[in-house]
N, CA, C and O atoms as a GROMACS GRO file, in nm:
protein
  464
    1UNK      N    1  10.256   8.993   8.267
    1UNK     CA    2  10.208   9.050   8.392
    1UNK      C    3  10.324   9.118   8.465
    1UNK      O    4  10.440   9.083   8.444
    2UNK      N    5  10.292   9.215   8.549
    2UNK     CA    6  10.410   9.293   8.603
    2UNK      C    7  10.436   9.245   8.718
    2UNK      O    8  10.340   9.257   8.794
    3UNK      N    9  10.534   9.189   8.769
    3UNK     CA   10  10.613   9.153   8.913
    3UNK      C   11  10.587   9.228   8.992
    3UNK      O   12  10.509   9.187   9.078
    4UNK      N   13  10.627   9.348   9.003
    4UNK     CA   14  10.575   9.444   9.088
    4UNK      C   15  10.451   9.595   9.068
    4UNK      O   16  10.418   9.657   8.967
    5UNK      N   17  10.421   9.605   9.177
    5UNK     CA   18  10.317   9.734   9.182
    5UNK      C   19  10.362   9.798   9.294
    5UNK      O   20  10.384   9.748   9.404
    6UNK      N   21  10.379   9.947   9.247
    6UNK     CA   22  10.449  10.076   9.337
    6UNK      C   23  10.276  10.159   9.313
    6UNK      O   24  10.219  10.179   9.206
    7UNK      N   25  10.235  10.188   9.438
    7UNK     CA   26  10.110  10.265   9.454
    7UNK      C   27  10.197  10.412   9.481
    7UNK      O   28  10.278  10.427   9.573
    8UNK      N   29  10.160  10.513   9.381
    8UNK     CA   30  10.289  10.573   9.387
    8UNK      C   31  10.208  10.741   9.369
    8UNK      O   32  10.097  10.759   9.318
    9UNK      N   33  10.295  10.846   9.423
    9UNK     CA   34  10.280  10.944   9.427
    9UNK      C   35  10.353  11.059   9.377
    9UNK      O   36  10.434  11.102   9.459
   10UNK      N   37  10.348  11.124   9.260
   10UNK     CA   38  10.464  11.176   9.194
   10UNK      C   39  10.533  11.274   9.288
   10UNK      O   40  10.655  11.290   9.286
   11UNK      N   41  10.424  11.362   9.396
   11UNK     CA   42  10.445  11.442   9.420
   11UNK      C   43  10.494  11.474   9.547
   11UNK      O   44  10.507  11.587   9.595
   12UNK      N   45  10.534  11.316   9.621
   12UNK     CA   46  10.638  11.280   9.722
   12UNK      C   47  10.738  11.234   9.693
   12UNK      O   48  10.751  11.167   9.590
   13UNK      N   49  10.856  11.264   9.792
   13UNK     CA   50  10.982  11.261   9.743
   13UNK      C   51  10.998  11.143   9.806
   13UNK      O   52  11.100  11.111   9.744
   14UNK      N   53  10.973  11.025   9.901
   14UNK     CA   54  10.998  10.906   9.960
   14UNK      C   55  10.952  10.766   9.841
   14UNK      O   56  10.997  10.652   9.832
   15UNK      N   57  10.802  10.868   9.734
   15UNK     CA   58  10.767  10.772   9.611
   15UNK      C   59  10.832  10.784   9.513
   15UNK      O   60  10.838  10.682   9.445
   16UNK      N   61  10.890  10.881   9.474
   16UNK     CA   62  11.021  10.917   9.398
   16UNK      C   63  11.100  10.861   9.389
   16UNK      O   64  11.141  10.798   9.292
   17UNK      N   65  11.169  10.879   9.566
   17UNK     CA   66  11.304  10.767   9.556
   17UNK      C   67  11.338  10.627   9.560
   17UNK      O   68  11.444  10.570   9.532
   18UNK      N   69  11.188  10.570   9.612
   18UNK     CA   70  11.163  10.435   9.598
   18UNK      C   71  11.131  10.390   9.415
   18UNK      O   72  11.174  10.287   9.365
   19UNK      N   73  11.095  10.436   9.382
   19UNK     CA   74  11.013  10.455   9.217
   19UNK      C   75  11.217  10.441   9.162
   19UNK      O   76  11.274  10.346   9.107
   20UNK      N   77  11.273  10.569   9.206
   20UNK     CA   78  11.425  10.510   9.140
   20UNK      C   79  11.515  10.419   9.195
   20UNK      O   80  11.635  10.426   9.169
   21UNK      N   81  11.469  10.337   9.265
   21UNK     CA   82  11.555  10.241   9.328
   21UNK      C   83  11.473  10.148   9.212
   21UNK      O   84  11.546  10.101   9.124
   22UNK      N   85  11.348  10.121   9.204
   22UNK     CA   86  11.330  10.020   9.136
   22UNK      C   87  11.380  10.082   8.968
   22UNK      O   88  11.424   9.988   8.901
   23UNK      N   89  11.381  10.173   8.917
   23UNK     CA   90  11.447  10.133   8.758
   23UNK      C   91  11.563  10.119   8.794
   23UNK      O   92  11.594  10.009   8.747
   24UNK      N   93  11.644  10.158   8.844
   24UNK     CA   94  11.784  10.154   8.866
   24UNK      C   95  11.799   9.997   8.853
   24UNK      O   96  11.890   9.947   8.786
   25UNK      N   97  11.712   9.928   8.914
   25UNK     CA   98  11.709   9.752   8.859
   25UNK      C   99  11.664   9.752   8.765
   25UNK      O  100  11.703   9.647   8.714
   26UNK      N  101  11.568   9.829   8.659
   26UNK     CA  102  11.527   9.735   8.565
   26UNK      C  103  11.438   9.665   8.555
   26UNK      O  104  11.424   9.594   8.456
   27UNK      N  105  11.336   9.668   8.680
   27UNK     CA  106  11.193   9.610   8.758
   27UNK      C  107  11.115   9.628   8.641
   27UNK      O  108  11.111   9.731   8.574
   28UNK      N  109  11.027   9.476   8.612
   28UNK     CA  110  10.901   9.525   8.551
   28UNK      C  111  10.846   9.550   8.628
   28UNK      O  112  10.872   9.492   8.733
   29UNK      N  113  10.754   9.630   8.627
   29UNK     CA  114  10.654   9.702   8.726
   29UNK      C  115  10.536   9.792   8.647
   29UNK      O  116  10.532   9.871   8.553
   30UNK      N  117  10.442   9.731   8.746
   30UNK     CA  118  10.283   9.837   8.733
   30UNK      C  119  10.306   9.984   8.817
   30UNK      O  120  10.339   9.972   8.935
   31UNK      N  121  10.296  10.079   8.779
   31UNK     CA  122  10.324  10.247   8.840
   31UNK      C  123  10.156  10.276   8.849
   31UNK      O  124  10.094  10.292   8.744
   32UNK      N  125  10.080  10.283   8.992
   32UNK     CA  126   9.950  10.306   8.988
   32UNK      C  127   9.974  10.451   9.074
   32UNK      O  128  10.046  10.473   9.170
   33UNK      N  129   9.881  10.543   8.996
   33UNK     CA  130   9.914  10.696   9.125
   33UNK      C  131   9.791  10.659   9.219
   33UNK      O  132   9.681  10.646   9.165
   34UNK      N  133   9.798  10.648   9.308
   34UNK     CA  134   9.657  10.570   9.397
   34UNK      C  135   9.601  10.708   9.427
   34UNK      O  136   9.479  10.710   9.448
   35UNK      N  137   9.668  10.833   9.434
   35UNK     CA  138   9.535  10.960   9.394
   35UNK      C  139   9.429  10.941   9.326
   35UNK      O  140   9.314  10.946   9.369
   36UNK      N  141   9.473  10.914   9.191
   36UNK     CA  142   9.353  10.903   9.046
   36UNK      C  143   9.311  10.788   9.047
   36UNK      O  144   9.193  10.787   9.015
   37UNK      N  145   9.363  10.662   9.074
   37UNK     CA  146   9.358  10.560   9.057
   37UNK      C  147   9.323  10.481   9.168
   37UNK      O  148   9.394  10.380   9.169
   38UNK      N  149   9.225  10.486   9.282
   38UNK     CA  150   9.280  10.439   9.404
   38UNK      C  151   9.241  10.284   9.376
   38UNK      O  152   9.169  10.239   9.287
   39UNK      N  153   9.335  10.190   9.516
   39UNK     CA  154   9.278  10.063   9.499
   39UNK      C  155   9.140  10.039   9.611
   39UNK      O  156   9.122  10.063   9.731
   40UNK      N  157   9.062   9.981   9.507
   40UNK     CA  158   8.892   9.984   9.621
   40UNK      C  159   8.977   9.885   9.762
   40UNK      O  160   9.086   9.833   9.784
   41UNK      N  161   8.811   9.908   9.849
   41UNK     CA  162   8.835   9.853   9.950
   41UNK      C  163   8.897   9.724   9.963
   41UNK      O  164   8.972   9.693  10.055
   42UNK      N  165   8.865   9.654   9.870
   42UNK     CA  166   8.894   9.471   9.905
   42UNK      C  167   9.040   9.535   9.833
   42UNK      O  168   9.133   9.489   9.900
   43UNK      N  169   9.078   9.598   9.753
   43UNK     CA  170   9.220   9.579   9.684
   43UNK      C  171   9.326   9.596   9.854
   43UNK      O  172   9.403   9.511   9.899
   44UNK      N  173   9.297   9.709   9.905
   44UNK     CA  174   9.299   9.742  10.056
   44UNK      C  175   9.303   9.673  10.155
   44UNK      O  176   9.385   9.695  10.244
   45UNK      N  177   9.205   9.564  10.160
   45UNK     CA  178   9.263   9.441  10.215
   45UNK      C  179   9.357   9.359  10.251
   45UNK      O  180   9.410   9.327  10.357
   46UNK      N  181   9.374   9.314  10.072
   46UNK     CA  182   9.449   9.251  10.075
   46UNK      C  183   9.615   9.306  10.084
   46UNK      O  184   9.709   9.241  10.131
   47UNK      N  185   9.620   9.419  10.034
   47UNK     CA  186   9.723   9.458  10.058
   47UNK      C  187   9.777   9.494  10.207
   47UNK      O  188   9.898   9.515  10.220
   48UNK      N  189   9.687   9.500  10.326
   48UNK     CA  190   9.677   9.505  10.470
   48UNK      C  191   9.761   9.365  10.470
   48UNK      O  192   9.879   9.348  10.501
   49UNK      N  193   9.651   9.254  10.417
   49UNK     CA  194   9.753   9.120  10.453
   49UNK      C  195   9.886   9.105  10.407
   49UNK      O  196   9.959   9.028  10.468
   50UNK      N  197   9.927   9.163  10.313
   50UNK     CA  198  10.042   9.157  10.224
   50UNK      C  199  10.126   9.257  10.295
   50UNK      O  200  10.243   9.219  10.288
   51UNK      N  201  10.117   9.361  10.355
   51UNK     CA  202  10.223   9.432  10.424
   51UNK      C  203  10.250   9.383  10.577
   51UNK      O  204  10.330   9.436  10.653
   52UNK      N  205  10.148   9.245  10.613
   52UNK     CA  206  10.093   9.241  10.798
   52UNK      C  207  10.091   9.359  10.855
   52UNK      O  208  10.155   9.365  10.960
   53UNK      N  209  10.022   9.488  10.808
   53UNK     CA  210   9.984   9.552  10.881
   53UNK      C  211   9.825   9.596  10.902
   53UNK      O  212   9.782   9.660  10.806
   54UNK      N  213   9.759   9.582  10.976
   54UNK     CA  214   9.612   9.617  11.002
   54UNK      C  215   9.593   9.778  10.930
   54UNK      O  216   9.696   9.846  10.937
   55UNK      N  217   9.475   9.845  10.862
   55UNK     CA  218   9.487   9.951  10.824
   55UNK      C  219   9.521  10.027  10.845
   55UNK      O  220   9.590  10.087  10.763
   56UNK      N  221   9.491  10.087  10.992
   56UNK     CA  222   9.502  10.155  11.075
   56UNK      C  223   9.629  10.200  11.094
   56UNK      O  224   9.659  10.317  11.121
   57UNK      N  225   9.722  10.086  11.078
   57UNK     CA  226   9.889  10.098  11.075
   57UNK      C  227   9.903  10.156  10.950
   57UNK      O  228   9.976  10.253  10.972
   58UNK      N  229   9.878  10.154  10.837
   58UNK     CA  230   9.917  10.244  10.697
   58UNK      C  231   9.850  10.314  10.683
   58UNK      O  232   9.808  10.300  10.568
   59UNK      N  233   9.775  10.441  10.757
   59UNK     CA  234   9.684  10.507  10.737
   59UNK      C  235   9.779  10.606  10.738
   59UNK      O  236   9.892  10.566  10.764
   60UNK      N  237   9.758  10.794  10.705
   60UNK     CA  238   9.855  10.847  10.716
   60UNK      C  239   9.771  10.953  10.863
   60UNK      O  240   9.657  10.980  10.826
   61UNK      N  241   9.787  10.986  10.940
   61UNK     CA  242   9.752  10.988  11.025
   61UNK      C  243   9.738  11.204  11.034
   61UNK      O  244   9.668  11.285  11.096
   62UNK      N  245   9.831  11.210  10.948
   62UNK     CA  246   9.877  11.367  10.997
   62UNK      C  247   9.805  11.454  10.887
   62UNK      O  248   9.816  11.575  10.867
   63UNK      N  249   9.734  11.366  10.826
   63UNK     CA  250   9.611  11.465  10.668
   63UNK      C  251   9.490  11.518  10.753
   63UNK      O  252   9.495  11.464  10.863
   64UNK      N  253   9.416  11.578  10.745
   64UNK     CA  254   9.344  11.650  10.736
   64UNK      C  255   9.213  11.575  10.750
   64UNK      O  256   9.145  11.577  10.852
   65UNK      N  257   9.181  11.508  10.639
   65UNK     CA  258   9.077  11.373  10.665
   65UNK      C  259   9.106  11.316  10.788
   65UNK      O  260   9.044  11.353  10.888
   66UNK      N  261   9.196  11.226  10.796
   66UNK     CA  262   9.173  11.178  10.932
   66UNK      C  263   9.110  11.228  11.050
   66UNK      O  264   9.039  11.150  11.114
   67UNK      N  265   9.128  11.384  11.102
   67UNK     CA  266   9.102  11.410  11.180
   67UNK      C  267   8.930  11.463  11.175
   67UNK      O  268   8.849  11.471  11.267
   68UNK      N  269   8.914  11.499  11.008
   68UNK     CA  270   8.770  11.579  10.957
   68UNK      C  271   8.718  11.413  10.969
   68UNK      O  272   8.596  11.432  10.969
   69UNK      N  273   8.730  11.304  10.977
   69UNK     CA  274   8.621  11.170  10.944
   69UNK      C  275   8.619  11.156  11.070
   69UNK      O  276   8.531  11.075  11.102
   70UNK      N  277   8.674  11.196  11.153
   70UNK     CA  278   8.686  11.113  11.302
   70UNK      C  279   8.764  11.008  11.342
   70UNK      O  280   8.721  10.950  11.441
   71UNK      N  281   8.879  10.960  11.289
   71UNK     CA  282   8.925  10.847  11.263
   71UNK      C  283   9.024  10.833  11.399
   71UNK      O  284   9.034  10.718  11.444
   72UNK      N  285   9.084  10.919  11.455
   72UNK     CA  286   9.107  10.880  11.566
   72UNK      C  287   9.046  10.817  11.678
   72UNK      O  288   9.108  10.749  11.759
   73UNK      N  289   8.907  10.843  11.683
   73UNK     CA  290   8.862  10.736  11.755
   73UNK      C  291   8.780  10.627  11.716
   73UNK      O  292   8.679  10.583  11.771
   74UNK      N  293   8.838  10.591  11.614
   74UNK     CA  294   8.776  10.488  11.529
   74UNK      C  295   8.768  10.356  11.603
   74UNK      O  296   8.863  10.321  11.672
   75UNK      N  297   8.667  10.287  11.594
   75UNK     CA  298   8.649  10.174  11.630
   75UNK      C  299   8.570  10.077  11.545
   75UNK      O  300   8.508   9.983  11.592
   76UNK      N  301   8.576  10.098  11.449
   76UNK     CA  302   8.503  10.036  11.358
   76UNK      C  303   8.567   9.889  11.280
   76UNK      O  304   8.632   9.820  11.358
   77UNK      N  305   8.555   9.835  11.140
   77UNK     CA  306   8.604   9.731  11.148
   77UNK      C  307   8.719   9.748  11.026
   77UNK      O  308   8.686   9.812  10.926
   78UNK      N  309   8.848   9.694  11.033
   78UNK     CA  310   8.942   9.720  10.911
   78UNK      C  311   8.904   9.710  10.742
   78UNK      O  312   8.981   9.744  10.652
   79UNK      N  313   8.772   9.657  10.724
   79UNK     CA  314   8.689   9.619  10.628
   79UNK      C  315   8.666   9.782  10.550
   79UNK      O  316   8.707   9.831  10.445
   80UNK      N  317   8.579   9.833  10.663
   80UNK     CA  318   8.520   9.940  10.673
   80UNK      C  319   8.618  10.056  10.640
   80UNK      O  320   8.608  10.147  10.558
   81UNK      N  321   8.711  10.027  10.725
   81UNK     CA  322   8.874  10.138  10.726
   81UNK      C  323   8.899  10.103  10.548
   81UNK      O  324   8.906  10.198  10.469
   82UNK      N  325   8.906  10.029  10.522
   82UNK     CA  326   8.965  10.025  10.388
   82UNK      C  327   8.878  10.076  10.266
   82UNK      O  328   8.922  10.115  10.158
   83UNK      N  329   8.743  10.067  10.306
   83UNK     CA  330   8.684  10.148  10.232
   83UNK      C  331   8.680  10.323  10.231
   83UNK      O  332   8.676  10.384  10.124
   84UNK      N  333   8.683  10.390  10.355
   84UNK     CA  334   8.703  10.504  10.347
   84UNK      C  335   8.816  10.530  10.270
   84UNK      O  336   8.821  10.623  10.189
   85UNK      N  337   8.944  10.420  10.300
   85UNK     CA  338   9.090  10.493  10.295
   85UNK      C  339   9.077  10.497  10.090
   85UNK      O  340   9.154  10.552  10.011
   86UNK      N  341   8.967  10.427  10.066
   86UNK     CA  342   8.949  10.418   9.908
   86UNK      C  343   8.914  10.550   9.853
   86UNK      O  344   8.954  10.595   9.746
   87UNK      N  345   8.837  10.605   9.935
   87UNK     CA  346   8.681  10.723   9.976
   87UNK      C  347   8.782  10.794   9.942
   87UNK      O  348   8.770  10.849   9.833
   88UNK      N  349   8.918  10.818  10.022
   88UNK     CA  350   8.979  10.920  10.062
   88UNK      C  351   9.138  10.874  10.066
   88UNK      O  352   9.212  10.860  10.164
   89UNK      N  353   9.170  10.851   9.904
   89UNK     CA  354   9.337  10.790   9.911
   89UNK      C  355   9.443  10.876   9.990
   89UNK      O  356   9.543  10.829  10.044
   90UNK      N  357   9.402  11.024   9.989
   90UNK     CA  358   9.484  11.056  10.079
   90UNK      C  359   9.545  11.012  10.204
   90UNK      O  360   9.660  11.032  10.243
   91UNK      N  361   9.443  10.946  10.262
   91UNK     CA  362   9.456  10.875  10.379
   91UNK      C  363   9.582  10.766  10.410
   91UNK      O  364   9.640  10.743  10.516
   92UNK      N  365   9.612  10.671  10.183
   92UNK     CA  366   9.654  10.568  10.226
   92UNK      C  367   9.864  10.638  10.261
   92UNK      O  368   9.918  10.729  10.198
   93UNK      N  369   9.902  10.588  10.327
   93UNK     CA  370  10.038  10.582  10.296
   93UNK      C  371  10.135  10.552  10.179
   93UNK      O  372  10.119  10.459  10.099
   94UNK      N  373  10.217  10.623  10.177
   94UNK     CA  374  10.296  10.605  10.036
   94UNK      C  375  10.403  10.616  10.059
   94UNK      O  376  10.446  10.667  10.162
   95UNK      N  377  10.476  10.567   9.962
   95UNK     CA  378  10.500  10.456   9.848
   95UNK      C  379  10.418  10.305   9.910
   95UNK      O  380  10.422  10.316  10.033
   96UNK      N  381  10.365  10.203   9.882
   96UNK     CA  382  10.356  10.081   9.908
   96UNK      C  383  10.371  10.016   9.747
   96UNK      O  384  10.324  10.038   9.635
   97UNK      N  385  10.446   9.942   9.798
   97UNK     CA  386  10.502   9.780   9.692
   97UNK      C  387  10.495   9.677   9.697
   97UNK      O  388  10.551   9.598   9.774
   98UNK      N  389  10.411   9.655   9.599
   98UNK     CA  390  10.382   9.460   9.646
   98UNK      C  391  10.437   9.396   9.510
   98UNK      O  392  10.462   9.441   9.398
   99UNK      N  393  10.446   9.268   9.574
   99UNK     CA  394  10.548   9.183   9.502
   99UNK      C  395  10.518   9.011   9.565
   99UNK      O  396  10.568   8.943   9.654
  100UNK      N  397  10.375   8.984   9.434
  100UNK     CA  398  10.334   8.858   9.464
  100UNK      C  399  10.276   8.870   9.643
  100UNK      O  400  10.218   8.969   9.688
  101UNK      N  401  10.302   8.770   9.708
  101UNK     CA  402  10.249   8.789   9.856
  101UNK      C  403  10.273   8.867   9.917
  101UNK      O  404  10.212   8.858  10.023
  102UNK      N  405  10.359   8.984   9.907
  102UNK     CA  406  10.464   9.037  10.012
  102UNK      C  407  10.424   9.200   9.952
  102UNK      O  408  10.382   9.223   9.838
  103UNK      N  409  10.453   9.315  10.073
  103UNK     CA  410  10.428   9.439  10.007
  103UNK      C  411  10.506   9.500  10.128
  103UNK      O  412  10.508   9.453  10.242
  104UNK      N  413  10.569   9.610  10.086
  104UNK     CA  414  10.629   9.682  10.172
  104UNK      C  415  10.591   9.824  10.155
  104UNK      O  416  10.528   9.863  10.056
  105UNK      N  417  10.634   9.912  10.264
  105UNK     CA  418  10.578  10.076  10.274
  105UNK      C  419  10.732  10.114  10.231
  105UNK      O  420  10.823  10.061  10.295
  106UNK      N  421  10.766  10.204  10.127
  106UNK     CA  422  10.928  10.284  10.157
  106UNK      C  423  10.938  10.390  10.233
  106UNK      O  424  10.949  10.499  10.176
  107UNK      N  425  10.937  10.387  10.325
  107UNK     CA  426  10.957  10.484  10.413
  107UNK      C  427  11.019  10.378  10.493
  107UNK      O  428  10.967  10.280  10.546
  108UNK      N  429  11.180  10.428  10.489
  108UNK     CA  430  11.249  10.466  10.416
  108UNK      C  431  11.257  10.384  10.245
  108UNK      O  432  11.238  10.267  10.212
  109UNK      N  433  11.289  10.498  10.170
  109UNK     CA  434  11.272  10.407  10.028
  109UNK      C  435  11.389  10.272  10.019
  109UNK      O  436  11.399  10.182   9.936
  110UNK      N  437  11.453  10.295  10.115
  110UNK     CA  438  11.551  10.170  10.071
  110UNK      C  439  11.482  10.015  10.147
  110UNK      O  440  11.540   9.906  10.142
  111UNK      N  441  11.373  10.035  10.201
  111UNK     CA  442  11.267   9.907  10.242
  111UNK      C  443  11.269   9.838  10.111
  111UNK      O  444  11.299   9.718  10.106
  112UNK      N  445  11.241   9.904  10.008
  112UNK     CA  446  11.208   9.836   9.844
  112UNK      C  447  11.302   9.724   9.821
  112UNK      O  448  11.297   9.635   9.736
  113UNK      N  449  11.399   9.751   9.924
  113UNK     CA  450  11.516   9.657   9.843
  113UNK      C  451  11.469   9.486   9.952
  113UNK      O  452  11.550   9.393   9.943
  114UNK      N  453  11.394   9.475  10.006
  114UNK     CA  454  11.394   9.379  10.126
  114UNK      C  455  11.291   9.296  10.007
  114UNK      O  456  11.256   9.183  10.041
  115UNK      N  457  11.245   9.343   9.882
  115UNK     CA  458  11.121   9.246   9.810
  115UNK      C  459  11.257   9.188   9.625
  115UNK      O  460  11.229   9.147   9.513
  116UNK      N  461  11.343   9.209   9.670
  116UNK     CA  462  11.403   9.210   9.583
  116UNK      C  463  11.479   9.028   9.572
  116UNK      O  464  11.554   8.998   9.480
   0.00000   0.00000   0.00000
């Protein structure tokens, strides 16, 4: 089984540089592109609990969706949030890394090193 999972984006440079901080160790690791691959709602969840941040806090706020779903004035329930953000991975924030209980955002990529 892989120690870690990088929800990862080739085509950002913050998932990039987090992505080479971990070979540079030598990390086993799962590489999921959460574009093609997204994690469903409950995966979303739990990863909310695993970073302590409510969705809403890892949402990316400045896409296009957000503002086309209405999500700024969202009031709905983080359940719910995690299913759109499935709907619409763009939404989720990237890089995120989890590692057993614990998951961090790299932004900045050198966060990666705090699961180490």
């Amino acid at each position: 089984m892989n120690e870690y999972i990088i929800y990862h984006n080739p085509r950002c440079s913050k998932s990039r540089q987090t992505l080479a901080i971990m070979n540079e160790k030598n990390l086993d690791m799962k590489i999921v592109e959460y574009l093609s691959e997204p994690p469903s709602g409950d995966e979303l969840e739990v990863i909310s609990k695993k970073l302590a941040l409510k969705p809403m806090e890892f949402i990316r706020k400045k896409e296009v969706e957000f503002t086309e779903l209405g999500l700024k004035s969202y009031n709905g329930t983080d359940s719910n949030l995690c299913k759109i953000m499935n709907e619409n991975p763009k939404l989720i924030e990237r890089p995120i890394v989890v590692k057993g209980e614990k998951a961090i955002i790299g932004r900045p990529p050198e966060n990666v090193l705090e699961l180490f």
